[in-house]
Backbone bond lengths (Angstrom), bond angles and torsions (degrees), N, CA, C in turn:
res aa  C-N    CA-C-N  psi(-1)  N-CA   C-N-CA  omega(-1)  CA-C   N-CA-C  phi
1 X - - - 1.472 - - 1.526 110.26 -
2 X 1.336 102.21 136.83 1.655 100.07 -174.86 1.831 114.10 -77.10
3 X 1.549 122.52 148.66 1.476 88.07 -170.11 1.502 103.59 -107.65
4 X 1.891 112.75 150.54 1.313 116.10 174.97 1.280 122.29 -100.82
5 X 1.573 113.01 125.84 1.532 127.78 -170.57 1.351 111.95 -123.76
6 X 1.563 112.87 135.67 0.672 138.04 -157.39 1.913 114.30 -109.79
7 X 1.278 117.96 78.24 1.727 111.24 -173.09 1.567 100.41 -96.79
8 X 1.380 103.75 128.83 1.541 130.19 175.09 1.171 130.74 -121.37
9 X 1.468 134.95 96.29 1.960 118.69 177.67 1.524 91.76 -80.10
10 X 1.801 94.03 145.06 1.335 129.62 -139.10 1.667 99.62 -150.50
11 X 1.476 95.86 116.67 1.619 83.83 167.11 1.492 108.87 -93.25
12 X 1.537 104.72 168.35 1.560 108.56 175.84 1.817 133.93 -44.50
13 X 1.604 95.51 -25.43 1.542 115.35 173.16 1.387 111.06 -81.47
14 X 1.381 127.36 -10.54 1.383 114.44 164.05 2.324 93.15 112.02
15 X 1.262 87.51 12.39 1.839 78.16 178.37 1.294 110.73 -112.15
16 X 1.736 129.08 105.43 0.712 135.16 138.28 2.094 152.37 -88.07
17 X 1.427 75.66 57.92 1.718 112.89 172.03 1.847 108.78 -103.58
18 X 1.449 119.90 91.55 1.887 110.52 -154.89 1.327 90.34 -78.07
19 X 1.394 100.53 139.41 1.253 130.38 171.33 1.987 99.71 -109.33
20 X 1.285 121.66 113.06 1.093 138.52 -164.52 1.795 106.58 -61.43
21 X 1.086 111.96 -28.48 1.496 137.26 -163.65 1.859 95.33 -86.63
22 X 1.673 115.46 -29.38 1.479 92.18 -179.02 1.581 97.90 -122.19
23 X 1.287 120.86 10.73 1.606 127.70 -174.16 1.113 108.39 -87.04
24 X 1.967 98.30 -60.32 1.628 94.22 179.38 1.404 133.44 -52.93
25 X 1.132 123.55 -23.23 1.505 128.98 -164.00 1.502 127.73 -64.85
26 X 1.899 90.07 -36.34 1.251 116.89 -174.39 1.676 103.07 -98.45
27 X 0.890 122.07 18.24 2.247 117.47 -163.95 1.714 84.93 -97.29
28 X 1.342 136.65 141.41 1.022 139.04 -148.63 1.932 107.55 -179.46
29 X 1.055 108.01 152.17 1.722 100.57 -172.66 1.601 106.95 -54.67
30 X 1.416 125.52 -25.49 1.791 135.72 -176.70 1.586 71.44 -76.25
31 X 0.609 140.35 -98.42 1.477 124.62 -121.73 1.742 106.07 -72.52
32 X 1.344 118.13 -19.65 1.401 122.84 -168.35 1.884 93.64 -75.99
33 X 1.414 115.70 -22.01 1.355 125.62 -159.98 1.971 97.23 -81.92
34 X 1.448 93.12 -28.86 1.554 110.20 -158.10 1.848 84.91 -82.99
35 X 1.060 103.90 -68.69 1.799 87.55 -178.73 1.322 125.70 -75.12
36 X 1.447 129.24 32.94 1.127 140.53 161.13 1.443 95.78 -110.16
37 X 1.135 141.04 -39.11 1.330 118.17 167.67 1.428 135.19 -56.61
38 X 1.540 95.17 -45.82 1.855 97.20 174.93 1.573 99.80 -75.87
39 X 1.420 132.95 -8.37 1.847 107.98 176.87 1.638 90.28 -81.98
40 X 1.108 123.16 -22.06 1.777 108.18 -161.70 1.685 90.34 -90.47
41 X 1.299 136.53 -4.47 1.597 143.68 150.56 1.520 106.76 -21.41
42 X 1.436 118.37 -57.09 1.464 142.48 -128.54 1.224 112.63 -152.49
43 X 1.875 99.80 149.18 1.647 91.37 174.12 1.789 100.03 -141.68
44 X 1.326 111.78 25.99 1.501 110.57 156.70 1.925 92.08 -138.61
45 X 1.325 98.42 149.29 1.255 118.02 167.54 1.366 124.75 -103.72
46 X 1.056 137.87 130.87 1.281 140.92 173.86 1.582 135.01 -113.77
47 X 1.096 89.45 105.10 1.721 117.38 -152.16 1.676 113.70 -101.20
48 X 1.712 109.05 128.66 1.654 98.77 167.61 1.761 102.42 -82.22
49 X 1.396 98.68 -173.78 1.583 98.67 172.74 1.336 120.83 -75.98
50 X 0.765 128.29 -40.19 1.913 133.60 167.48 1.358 109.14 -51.51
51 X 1.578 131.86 -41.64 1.320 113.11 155.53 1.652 128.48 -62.06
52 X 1.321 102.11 -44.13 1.583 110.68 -176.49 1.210 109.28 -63.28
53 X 1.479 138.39 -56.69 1.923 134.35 130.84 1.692 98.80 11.45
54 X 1.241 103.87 -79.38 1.354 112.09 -148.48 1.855 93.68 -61.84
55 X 1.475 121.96 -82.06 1.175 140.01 170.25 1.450 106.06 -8.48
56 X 1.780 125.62 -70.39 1.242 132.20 -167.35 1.354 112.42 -66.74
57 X 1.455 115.94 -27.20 1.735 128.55 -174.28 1.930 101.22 -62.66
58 X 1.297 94.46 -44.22 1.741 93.69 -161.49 1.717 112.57 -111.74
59 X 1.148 129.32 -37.68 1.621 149.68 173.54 1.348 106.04 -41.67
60 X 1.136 123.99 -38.69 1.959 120.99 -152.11 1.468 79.33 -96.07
61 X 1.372 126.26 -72.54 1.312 131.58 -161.85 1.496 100.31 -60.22
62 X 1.449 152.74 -50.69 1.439 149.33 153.60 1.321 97.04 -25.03
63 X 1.428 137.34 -39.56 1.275 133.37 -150.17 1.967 103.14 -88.16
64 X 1.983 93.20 -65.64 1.703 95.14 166.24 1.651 111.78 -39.29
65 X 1.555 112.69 -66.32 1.241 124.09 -161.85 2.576 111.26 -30.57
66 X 1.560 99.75 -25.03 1.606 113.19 -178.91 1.552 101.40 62.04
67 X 1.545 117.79 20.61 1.805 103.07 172.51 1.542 101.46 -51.48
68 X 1.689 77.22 -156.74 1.759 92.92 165.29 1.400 120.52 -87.77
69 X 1.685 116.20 -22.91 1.754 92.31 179.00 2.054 94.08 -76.46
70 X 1.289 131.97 10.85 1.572 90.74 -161.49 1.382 107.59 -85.90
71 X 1.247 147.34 32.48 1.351 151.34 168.61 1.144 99.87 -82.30
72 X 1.935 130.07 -40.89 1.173 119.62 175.83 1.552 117.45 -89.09
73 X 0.981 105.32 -24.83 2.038 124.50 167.62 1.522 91.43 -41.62
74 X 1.231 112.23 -70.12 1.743 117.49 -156.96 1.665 95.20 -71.03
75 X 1.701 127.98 -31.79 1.799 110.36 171.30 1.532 112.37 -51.78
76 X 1.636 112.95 -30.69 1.550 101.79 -155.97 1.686 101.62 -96.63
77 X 1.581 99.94 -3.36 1.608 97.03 -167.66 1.847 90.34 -70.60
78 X 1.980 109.14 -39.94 1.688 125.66 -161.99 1.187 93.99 -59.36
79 X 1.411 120.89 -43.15 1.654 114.69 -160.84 1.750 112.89 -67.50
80 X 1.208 107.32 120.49 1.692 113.73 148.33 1.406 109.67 -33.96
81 X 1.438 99.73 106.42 2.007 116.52 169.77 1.275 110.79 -108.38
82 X 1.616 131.09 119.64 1.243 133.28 -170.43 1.949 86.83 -126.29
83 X 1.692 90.97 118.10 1.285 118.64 -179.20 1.565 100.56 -68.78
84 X 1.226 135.08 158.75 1.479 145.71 126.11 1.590 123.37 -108.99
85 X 1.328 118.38 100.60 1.416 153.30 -168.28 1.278 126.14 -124.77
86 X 1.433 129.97 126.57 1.232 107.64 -178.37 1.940 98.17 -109.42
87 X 1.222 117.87 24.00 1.235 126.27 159.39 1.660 119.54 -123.55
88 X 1.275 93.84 159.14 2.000 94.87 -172.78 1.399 85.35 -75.58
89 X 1.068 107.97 169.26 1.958 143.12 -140.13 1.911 94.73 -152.79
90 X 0.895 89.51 127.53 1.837 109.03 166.80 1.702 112.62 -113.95
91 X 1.513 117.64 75.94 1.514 117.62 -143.95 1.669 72.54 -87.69
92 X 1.845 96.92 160.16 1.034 116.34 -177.04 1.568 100.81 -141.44
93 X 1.028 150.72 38.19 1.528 156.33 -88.02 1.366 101.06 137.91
94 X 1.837 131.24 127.35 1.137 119.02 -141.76 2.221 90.33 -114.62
95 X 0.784 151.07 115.15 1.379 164.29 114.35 1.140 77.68 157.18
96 X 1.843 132.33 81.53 1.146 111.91 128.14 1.623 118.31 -117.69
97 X 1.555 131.86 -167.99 1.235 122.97 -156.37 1.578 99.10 -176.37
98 X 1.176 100.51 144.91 1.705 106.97 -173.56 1.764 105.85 -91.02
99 X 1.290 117.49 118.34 1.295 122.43 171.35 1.813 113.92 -27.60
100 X 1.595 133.33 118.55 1.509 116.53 -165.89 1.992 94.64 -97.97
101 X 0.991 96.89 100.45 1.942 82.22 168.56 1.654 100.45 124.91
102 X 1.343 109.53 -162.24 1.403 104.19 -179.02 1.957 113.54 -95.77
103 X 1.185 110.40 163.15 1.426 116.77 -165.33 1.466 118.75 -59.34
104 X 0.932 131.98 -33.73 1.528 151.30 145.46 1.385 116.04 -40.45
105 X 1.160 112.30 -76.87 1.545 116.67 -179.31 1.639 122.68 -65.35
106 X 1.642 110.29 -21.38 1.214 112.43 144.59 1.673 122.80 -63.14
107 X 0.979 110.94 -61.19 1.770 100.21 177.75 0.974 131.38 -90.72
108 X 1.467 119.24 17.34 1.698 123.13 136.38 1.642 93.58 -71.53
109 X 0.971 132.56 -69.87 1.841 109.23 -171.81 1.239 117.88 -52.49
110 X 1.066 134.22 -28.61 1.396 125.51 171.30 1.719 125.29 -48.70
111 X 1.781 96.72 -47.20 1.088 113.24 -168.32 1.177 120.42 -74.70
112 X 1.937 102.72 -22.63 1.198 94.22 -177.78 1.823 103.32 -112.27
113 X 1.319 120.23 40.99 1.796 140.24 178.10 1.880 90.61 -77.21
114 X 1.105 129.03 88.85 1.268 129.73 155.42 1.819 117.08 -14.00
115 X 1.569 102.47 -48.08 1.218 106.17 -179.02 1.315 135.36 -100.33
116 X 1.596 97.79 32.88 1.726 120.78 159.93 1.134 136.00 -120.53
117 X 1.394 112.09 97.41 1.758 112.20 161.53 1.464 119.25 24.68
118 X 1.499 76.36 -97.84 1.479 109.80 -173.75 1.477 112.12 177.68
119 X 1.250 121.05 157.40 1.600 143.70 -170.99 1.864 114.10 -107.21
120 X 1.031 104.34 132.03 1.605 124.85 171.58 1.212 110.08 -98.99
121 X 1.354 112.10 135.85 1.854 110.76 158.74 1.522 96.97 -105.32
122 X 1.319 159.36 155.82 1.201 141.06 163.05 1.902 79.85 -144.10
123 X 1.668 87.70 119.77 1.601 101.27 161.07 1.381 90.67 79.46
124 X 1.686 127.76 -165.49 1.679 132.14 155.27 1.616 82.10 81.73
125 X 1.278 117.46 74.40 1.433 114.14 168.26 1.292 109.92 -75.48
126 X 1.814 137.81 -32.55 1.174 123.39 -178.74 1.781 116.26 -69.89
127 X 1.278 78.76 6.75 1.771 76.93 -175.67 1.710 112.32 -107.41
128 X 1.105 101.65 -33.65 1.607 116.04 135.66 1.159 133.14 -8.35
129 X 1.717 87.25 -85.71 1.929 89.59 -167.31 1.605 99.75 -92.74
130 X 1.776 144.68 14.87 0.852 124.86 131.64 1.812 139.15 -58.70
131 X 1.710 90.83 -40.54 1.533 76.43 167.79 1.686 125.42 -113.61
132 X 1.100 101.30 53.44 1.364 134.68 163.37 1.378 106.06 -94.48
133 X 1.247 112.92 -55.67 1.603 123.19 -175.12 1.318 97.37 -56.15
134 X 1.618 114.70 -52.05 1.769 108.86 -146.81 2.176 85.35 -86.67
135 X 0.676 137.82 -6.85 1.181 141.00 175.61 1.940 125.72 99.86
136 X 1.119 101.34 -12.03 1.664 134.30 179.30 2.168 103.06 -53.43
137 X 1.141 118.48 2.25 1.298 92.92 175.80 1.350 101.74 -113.00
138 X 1.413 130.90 143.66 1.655 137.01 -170.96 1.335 118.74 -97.97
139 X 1.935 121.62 -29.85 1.133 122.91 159.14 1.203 102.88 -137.14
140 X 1.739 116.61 170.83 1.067 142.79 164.48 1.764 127.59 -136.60
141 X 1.452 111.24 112.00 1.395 120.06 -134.27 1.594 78.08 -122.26
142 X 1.596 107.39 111.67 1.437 91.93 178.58 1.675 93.55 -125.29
143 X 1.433 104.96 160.13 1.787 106.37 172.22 1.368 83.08 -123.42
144 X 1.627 113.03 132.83 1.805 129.26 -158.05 1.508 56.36 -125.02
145 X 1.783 97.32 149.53 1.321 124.46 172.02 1.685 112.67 -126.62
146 X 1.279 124.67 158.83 1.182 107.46 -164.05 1.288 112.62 -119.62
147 X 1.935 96.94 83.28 1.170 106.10 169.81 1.895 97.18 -162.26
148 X 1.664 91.29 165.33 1.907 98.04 177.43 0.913 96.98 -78.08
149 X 1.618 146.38 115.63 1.222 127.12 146.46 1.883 127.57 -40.67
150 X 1.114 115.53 -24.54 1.668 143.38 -146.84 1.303 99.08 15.59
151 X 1.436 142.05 41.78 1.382 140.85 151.93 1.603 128.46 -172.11
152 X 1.556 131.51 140.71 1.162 113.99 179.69 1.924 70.23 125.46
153 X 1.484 86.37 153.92 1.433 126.83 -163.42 1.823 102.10 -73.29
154 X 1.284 109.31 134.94 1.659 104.19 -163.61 1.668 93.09 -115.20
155 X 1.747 105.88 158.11 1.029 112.11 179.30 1.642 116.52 -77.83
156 X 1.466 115.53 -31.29 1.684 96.79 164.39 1.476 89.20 -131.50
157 X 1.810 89.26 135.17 1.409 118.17 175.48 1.264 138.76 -90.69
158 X 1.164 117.46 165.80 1.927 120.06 174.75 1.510 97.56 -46.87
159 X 1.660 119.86 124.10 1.164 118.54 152.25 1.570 101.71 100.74
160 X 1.349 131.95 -31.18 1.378 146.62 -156.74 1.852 74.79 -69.61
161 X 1.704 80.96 162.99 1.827 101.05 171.09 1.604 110.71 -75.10
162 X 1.807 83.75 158.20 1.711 82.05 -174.68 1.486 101.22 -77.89
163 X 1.621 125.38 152.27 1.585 120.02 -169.72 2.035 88.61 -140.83
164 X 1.615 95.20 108.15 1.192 83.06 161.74 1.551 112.38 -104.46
165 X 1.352 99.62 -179.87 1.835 109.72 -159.04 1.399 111.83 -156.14
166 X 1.051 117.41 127.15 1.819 150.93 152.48 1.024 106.01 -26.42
167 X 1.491 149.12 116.77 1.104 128.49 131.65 1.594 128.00 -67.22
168 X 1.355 112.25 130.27 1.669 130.88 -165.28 1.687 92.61 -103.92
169 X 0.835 113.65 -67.83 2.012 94.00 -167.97 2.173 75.34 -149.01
170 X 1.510 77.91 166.02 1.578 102.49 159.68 1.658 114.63 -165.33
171 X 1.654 98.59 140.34 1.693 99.51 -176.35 1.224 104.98 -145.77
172 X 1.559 117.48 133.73 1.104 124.65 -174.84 1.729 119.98 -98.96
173 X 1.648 110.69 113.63 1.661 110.23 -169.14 2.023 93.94 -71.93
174 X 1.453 92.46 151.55 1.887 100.92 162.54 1.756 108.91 -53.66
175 X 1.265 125.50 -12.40 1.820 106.01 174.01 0.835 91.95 -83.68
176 X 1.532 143.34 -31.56 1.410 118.49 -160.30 1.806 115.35 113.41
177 X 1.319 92.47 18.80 1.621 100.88 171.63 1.268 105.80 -101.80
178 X 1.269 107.31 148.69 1.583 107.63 168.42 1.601 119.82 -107.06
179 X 1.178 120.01 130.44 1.574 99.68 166.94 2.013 116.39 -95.75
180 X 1.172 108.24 121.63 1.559 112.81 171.51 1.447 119.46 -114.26
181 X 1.330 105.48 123.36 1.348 109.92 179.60 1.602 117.23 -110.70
182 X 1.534 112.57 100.36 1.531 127.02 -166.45 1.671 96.17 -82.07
183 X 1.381 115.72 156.72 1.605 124.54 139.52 1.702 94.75 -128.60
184 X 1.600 93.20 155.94 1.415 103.40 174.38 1.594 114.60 -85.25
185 X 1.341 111.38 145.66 1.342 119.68 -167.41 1.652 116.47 -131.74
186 X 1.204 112.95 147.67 1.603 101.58 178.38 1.586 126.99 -64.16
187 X 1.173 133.11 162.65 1.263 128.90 -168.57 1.767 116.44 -56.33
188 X 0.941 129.73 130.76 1.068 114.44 147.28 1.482 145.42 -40.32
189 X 1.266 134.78 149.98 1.628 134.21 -170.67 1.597 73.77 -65.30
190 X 2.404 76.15 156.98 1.603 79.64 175.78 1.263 126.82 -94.60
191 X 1.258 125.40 162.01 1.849 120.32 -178.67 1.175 111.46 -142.45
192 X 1.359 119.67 155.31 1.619 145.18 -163.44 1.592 96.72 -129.60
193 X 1.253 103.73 146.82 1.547 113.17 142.58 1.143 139.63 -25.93
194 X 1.732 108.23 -40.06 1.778 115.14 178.58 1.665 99.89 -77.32
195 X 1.460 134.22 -21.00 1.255 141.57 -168.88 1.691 109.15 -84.84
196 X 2.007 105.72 -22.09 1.709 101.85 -172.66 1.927 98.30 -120.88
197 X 1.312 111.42 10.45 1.480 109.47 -159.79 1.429 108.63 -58.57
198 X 1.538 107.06 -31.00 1.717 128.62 -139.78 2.012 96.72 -106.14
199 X 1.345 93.88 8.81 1.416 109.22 -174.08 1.398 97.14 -88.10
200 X 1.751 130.73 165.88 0.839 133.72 -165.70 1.654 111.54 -120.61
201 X 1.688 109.41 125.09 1.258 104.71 -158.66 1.359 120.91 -92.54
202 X 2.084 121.80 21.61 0.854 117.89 178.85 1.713 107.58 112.49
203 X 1.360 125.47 149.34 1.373 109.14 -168.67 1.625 109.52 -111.21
């Protein structure tokens, strides 16, 4: 099965909706190193439309333009991009493709396409916390930044299921970002107070 990962910048309050004003400050060669690892994860991306909007608006032209990001402009133009839309798409952006069916039942086939790597979500939180719900995502690679956002759309929500999680690695950059890499895990046995009372609270 191919595995699906999920990379998100994240403020410390739990909002990962980027606000350019607290993202940029902190983006730094650690972290440019950190999302070059999870794109080389994968070789289809899986995108809502508000990311792919975003992605197709600026990437191609970064890419013509021959700066310095277009070496990575021209990876994301190569990579297979599978949209999630619930409207047809007039892609203008070269291997991309409109998700066929519902969002779930598309990325159980993906995952289980023999002849894929592996899959990225980068950003596309509604696409996220759906397959969060249905249980289909394998990691979650977040860079927590160190600040409250106090607004903007959070990665787990009022009411959302409880999701516990693994810690997989964690590294801390000199601004003060962290990178954490979660997988989801089954619940823990259950426990009470009378089970941690006899524990020691420190001297």
């Amino acid at each position: 099965m191919a595995k699906l990962i999920s990379t998100l910048f994240i403020s410390a309050d739990g909002v990962a909706e980027i606000d350019p004003d607290w993202h940029f400050p902190y983006f730094d060669e650690n972290m440019g190193r950190a999302v070059t690892e999870d794109y080389e994860t994968s070789d289809v991306l899986l995108i809502g439309r508000n990311t792919y909007d975003s992605f197709a608006g600026a990437w191609p032209d970064r890419e013509a333009a021959g700066g310095e990001d277009a070496p990575f402009a021209k990876q994301l133009g190569d990579t297979r991009k599978v949209v999630a839309s619930r409207q047809d798409l007039e892609f203008t952006w070269r291997n991309s493709e409109l998700i066929d069916g519902e969002l779930t039942d598309a990325v159980r086939a993906l995952k289980a396409d023999e002849s894929i790597k592996g899959i990225l979500i980068p950003g596309s939180l509604d696409v996220v916390h759906q397959l969060l719900a249905a249980g289909l995502i394998d990691e979650l690679r977040l860079l927590i930044h160190p600040v409250a956002a106090g607004k903007g759309d959070k990665l787990f929500t009022e009411g959302s299921p409880v999701q516990h999680l693994k810690v997989l690695a964690t590294e801390a950059f000199p601004t003060g970002v962290i990178r954490v890499i979660y997988a989801p895990v089954e619940p823990p046995a259950p426990a009470g107070y009378s089970d941690v009372k006899d524990f020691p609270e420190g001297n």
